[in-house]
Structures are given as C-alpha cells and as structure tokens.
N, C-alpha and C positions, 0 to 999 in steps of 0.2 A: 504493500500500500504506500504510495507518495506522500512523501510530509504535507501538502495542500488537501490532499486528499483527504487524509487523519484528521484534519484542523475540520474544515467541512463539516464529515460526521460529529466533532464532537460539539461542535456550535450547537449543529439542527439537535444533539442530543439536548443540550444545555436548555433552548428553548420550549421543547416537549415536556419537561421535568419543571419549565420554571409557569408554564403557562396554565391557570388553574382558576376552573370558570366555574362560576354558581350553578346550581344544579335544583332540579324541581323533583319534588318528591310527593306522595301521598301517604296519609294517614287508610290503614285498615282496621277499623274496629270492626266488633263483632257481636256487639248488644243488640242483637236482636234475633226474633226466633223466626223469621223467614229470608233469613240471607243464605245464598246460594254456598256449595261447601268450599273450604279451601284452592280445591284442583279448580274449579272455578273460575274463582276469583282470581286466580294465578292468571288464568290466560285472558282475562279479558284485561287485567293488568298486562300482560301482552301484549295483546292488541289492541295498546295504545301508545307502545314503544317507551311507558316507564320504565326507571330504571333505580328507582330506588324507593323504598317502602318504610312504613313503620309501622308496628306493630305495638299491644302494652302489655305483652306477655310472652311467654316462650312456648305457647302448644307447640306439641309435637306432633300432629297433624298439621299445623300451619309450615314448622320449620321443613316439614319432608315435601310438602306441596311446591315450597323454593327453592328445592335441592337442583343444583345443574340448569337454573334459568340465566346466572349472571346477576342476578336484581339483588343490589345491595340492601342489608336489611337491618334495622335498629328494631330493639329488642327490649322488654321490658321487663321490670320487676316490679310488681304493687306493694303500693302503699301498706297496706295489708301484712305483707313478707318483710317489710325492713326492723321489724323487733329482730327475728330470727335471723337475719342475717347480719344485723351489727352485732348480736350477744356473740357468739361463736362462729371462728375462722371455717371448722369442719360446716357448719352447713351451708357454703359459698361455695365450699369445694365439692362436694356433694351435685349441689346446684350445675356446675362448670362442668362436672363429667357426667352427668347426666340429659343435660338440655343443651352443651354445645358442646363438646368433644366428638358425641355420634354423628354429628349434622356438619361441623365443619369440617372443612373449607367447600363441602358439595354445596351447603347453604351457607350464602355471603355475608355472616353478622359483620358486621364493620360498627356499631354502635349498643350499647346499653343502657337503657335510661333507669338509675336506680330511684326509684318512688317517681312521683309526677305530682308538680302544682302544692309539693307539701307545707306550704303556710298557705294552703286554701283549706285546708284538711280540718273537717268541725273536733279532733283529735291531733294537738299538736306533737306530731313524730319528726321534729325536722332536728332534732338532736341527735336520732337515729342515722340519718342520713350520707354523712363523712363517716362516719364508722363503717357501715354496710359496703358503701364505695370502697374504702380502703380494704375491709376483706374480700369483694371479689375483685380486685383488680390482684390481690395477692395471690388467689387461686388462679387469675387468669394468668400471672407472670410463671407459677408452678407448671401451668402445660406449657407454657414457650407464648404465649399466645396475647402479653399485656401489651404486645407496640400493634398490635393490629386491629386489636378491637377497643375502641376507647371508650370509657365510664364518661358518663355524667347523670344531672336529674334536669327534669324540666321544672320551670317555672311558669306564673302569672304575671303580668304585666305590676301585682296589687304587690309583689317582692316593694317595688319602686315608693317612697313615701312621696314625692313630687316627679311627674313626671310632664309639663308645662309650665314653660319653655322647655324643649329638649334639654338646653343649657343646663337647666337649673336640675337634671335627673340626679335623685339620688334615691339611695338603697333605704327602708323602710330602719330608724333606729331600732326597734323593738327584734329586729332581726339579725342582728349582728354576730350574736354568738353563732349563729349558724352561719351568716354569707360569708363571714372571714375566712375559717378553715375550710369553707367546699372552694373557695376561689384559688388559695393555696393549692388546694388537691389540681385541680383545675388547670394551674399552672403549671405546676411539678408533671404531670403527665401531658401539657399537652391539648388537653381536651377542649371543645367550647361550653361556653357560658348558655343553655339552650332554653328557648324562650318560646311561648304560647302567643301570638298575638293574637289580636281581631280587634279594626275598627270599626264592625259592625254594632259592638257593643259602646263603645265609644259616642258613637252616631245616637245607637239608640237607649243610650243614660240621659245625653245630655245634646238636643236635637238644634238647639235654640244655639250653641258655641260652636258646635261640632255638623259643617254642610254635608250631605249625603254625598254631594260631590264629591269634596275632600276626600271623604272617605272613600269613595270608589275609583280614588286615582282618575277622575273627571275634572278635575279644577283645572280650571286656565286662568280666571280673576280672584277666586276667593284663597289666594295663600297666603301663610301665617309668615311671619319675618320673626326672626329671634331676637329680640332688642341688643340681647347680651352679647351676640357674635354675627349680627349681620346674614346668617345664612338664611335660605329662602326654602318654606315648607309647603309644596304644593300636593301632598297629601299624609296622611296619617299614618300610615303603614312607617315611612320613612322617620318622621318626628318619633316614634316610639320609640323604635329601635336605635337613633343619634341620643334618646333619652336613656337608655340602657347604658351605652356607650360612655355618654358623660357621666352617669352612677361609677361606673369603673375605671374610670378617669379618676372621681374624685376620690377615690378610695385605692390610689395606685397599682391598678390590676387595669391598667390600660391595654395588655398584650394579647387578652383573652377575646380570643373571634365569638361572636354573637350569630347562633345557629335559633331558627326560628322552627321549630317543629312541629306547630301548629298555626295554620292561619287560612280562612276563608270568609264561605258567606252562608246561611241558610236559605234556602228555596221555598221556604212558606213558613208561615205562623201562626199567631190569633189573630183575631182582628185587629188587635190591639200594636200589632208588629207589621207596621204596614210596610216596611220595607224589607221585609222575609219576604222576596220572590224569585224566580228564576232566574227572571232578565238583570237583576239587581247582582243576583248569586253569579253567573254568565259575566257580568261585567268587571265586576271585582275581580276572579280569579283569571281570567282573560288578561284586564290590567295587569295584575300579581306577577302572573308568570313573562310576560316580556317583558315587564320591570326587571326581572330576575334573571332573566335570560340573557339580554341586552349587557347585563355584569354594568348599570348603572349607577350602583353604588346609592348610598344616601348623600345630601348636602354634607356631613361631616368628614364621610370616607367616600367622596368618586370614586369610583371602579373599583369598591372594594368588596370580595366575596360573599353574598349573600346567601346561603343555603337553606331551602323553603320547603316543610308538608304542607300541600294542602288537604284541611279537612272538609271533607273524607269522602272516599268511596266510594258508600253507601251510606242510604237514612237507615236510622237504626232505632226501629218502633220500642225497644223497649228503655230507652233510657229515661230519667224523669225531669218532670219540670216544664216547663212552657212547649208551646208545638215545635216551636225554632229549634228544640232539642232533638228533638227528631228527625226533622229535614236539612242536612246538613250537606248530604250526598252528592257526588256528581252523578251517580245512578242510585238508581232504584235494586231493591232485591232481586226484580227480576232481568238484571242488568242491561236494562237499557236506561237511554241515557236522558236526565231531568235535563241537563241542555248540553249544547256542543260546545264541545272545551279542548283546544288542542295544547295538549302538552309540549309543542314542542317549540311553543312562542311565536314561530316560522308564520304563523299563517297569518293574512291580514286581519285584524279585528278592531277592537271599540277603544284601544287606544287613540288618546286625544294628544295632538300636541301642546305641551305646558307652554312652550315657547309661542303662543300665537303672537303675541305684543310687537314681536319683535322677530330678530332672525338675521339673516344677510341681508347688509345695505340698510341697517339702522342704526343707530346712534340715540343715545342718552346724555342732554343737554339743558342747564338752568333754562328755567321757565323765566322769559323776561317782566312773566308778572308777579312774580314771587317778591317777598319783601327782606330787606338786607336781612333781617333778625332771623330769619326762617332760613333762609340760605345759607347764613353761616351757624345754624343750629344744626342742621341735615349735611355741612362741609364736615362738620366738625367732628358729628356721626359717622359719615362715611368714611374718614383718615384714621376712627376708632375703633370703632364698634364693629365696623362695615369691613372692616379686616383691606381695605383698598390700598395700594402703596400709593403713597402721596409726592413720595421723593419728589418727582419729575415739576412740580409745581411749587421747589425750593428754591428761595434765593439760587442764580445762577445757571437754573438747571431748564430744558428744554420750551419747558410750557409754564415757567414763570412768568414770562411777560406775555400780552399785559397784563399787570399785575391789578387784577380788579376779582372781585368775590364771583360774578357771574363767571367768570374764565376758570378760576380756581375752581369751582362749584361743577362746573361743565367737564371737566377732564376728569374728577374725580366722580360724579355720578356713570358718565361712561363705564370707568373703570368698573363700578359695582355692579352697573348692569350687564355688562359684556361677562362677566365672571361667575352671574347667577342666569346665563343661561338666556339672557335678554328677552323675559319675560315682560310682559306689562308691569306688575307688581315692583320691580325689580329698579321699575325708572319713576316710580311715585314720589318717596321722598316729602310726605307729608304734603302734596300736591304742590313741591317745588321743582318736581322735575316734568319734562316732555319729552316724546323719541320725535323723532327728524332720522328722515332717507337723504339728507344731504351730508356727505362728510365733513366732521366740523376738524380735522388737521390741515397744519398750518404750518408753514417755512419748515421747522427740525421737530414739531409738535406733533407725533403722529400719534391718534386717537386707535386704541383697540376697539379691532371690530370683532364680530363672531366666530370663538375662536379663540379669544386672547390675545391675539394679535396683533400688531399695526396695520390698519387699510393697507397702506402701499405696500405691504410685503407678506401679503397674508395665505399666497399660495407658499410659496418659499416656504413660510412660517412653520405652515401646516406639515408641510415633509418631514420639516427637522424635527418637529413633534412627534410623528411617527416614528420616526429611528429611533427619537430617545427611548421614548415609551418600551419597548421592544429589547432595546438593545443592553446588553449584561453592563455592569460598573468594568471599568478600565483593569480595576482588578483581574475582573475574572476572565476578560479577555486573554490578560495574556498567561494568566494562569491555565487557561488553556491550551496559548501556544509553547508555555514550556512542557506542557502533559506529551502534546502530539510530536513534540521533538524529539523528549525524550522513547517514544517508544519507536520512532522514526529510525533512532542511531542504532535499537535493541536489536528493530530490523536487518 
C-alpha cells in the first residue's frame, strides 16, 4: 500500500468514527390486553425501517422476538425491583445471566434504564436508585459486558425546580441527595442524563403562556427570547431540554449528553383535551423527528446530538387516568396506523420554516423611529445579553464611524439576527429594530448576512465553513500522517 494511499484510508476512517448523528427511536409498551404478540410487533417495527427500541422491562419473549433483527434495544428495570437490586450484588447478577447473557449479542441491548421517572413515584425509592445502578453495572463488568451496555434511569421534566427561562434550569433542591451521586455515576461510566419530555403537557397545564404552536414546533412569530442569554426559542421541545442542560451546567456536570426517551403527542382524549388529536399527534412527531434528524441541535448546542423515543407504538387500553392515557400510539392494536409518520425524516411534511422573517438578502437595521433611550437600551442588550461581538463598532475599528447610536445599533442588531437564524422575532428588539432587502455594508463595514457571514464574501464564506466543520484539529491531522508513515516504512 503507498504512503498516500494509507493517509487516504485513515482520514475516511477518522471521519466514519468521528461523525455521529441523532437517531429516532420508539417506545414499546405493552399495557394493554389487545396488542398484537411480540413476533408482531417486531416486524411491523420493521417495516418501518426503525432501528432502535425501548422497552420497560426484560420479557423474554420480547428479548427473543429481537434476536438477529439488528434493532438496538434499551431495556428496563421497574421501579418495583430496585429495593432488591440495590440491597444485594447477587441478585443483579442473577438478573445479568438470566435476562441478558442468553439473548446477547443475538439481541442488541445497548441500554438499561434502572427504575423510570422515580421522584414521580407516590413511594419515594430514589435513594434506591445509585445503589441498584452501581450493582448491575458490577454484574455487567463481571461478564465482560459494562462498556457496551450503559446504565442509566429516566426522569420527568418535575427533577427540574425552574425550568423558565431555559437559563435559569435548575435541578429541584429537595432532590439532591439523589441527583448528585446518579450524575457522578453518570459521568464515571459515560452514560447520558435520560429524560421524558412532552410539551403536550406543557401546552395543556398552562394554554394561556404556553401556544399550541410552540408546542408543535409551528411557531414562526410566537418565540420566547431568553433575556439572560439572548438565544431564541421557537418551540418547547428545544427550551426544555437547553433547561436540563443549564441545571447541569449549574451544578458542574456540564459533560453529560441529555438523551430524551420519551416524547410525543396523544391522538384523542376527553372532551376536555381538545388538543389530543391525530393531526395534532401527526404534526408534532413529524416536526420531532426532522428536528432530530436534520442533527439541528437546540439554540444552546447547534448540531449537537439529540437522541429521541417516540411514545409509542401502540395505545394501550389499559393504563389509567384521562383518555390521553390511552391514545398515545402511532398505531392501533390492530397495527394499522392512527396516522402516517415516517420515520425516517426524509419525506416532505408539516414542517414550517422558523426563519420566515427573514433569510437571504435580508438585513436587520435600527428603526429610524425608535427613540435614542430605546436604542441604546436594546444596543446595550444586544453587546450583552445578546451574546453579539460588538468589537467591530470600537473606537478604530471597521464600522465605528459614523459614530452615531443608529449605526452602532444597526451593525449590532444584524449581528443578532443573522446569528439567530434571521427570524422575525430575532430583529424586534422591543420594536426598535426593522429587516430591509437592501445591504446596509459600507466602504471596510461589511454586515453579516445569512450564514454568519459578510454579504460580499458569503459564498467563499460558506466553503471555509464547511471544511472547518468537517475537518479533524491540526493535531490529528498529522497524527495521522505520522500513523500512515510509520506503517509505510514497516512496509
């Protein structure tokens, strides 16, 4: 093999290993007494090209049904079973050769969820919780088997004691003794932080704060701005989860990826839940999944890996509680389908663009009716709060002069709106800002347009971005031209 040659493959390896995209999953529950049996539901989960599953328990009819599919599977332990599995190590190991030493690697566990949602639990076991984790991850290290399959528990959203503004997310005090040492465990192996959303619920606590649009990832004018950090929230799903993020933030356990393992819509309800319906269920996870797919990240983390259940399935007639309980399904027991949902993002549907305000060939510029106090209340935000770099508009520096508040105001509202996606919302500014299709750069003054970039150089721009994006640190480059050398000369 030619030393050019060797460099070659080890790149294309380099980027194979480093490129790693969000992925859509479902939830299979099984509450109920006319759903179809395992082998079943295996294939119509087939044939829908899923490829990854959750379950909230280990039947051994379920695990033998996804033996030799490929469909990766997370795996559960009830709430119920974590007395007996924190008191003693033997019965985790017991557990470990019995429910997955027979089934692995023919069925793909790749996750465990010990207990689920336990500070919802009307019995508080969430002292239980790290203990239990720690003795099966210990049975699981005893087969060889702790780097493949990773522990964690899921949660509620209700862990969080604030969670509006995003910014302001923080972990519930009353729960501390517990989130401390699961977050430890958490880091030390690895695992993510894994979370229940729905802002269907959201929506429908509080209908009056909370638009159905927002919620349904429909909003193009009604998003929320975070006062504290300037980013822009054009629907709930994303605020929740940047609200997790900031909890773990504030509690220095910033490292830990946030996996969402539940989240959808119900397809009917009482009357009283008027917006338990199909089209509503259809729109939401349609949105959901090429939010997800697209690796769009939230305002806090762009492009940063999102991994999503949708619940679920199947409605499942016996759980209890309101109708919405029930109808949760992408299908029915008798598996056809409550409405058409393609999994694989790919296909066109009811996503809206956020960006309608704006886009190529618009600009974000002081309003000449705004009044100086307002202008320089919203400059002073946006060099702040608005996270904007303002440099360029310092003494000496490109787009100082002339050196008037409208001009300062005008370079700096661009900047926030080009940055937030040049949304309408984005160029408000307590109604001191206006978009304009005419480029406002000037002599060395060049204004980013969509993109980030300066008008005049915004194809260029856009290239170098791509290679960056892409392309490994300087490091590792040539870390792996010394790799491909050396085996060059072995040659």
């Amino acid at each position: 093999m030619g030393f050019v040659s060797a460099i070659s493959l080890l790149v294309l390896a380099f980027f194979a290993e480093s490129s790693v995209a969000s992925i859509i999953g479902i939830c299979y529950g099984r509450n109920g007494d006319d759903l179809p049996t395992p082998d079943k539901a295996v294939q119509l989960i087939q044939g829908h090209s899923i490829k990854y599953v959750r379950i909230y328990d280990s039947n051994i009819q379920v695990l033998k049904a996804f033996a030799n599919t490929g469909i990766e599977l997370m795996i559960g332990i009830p709430n119920a079973d974590l007395l007996a599995f924190s008191q003693y190590q033997s019965n985790a190991d017991t557990w470990v050769k019995n429910n997955i030493l027979p089934y692995y690697p023919s069925t793909k566990i790749t996750y465990i969820t010990v207990g689920a949602e336990v500070t919802e639990s009307p019995v508080n076991v969430s002292s239980l919780v790290v203990p239990a984790m720690t003795n099966v991850h210990n049975a699981l290290r005893k087969a060889g088997l702790n780097k493949r399959i990773k522990i964690s528990t899921t949660h509620s959203l209700g862990v969080l004691s604030r969670s509006f503004p995003p910014s302001a997310g923080a972990f519930d005090p009353k729960f501390a003794s517990f989130i401390k040492p699961l977050l430890e465990f958490l880091v030390e192996n690895q695992s993510p932080f894994m979370v229940d959303l729905y802002p269907y619920y959201a929506y429908k606590d509080s209908p009056t704060n909370v638009t159905l649009d927002y919620a349904l990832f429909n909003s193009t004018s009604s998003a929320v701005i975070d006062q504290n950090t300037g980013l822009i929230y054009t629907n709930m799903f994303d605020a929740q989860i940047d609200a997790l993020y900031f909890a773990l933030t504030a509690v220095n356990f910033n490292t830990i990826r946030v996996m969402v393992t539940e989240s959808g819509w119900p397809n009917k309800g009482s009357s009283k839940e008027t917006a338990a319906t199909p089209d509503n269920a259809q729109t939401y996870n349609t949105n959901l999944i090429r939010h997800v797919i697209n690796d769009t990240g939230t305002p806090l983390k762009p492009g940063e890996e999102i991994d999503v259940y949708i619940f679920s399935l199947f409605n499942e007639n016996r759980k209890p509680g309101l109708d919405s309980e029930r109808n949760w399904g992408v299908f029915y027991p008798g598996q056809t389908s409550v409405y058409n949902l393609d999994f694989s993002g790919r296909e066109g549907g009811l996503v809206v663009n956020v960006s309608a305000g704006g886009g190529n060939g618009s600009w974000c510029i002081a309003s000449p009716n705004a009044s100086e106090r307002d202008l320089k209340n919203a400059l002073d935000w946006a060099c702040g709060s608005g996270n904007v770099d303002c440099s360029a508009i310092q003494p000496s520096q490109a787009c100082f002069q002339p050196d008037t508040l409208a001009s300062h105001a005008s370079y700096a509202f661009n900047s926030y709106y080009q940055q937030n996606g040049a949304s309408t919302i984005a160029c408000d500014f307590g109604g001191t800002g206006m978009i304009t299709t005419k480029n406002p750069s000037y002599d060395n003054c060049l204004y980013q347009s969509t993109g980030g970039y300066p008008a005049s150089n915004s194809t260029a721009a856009t290239q170098s971005s791509s290679a960056i994006s892409y392309a490994p640190t300087p490091f590792g480059i040539w870390a792996l031209i010394l790799v491909c050398f050396h085996i060059f000369n072995m040659g």
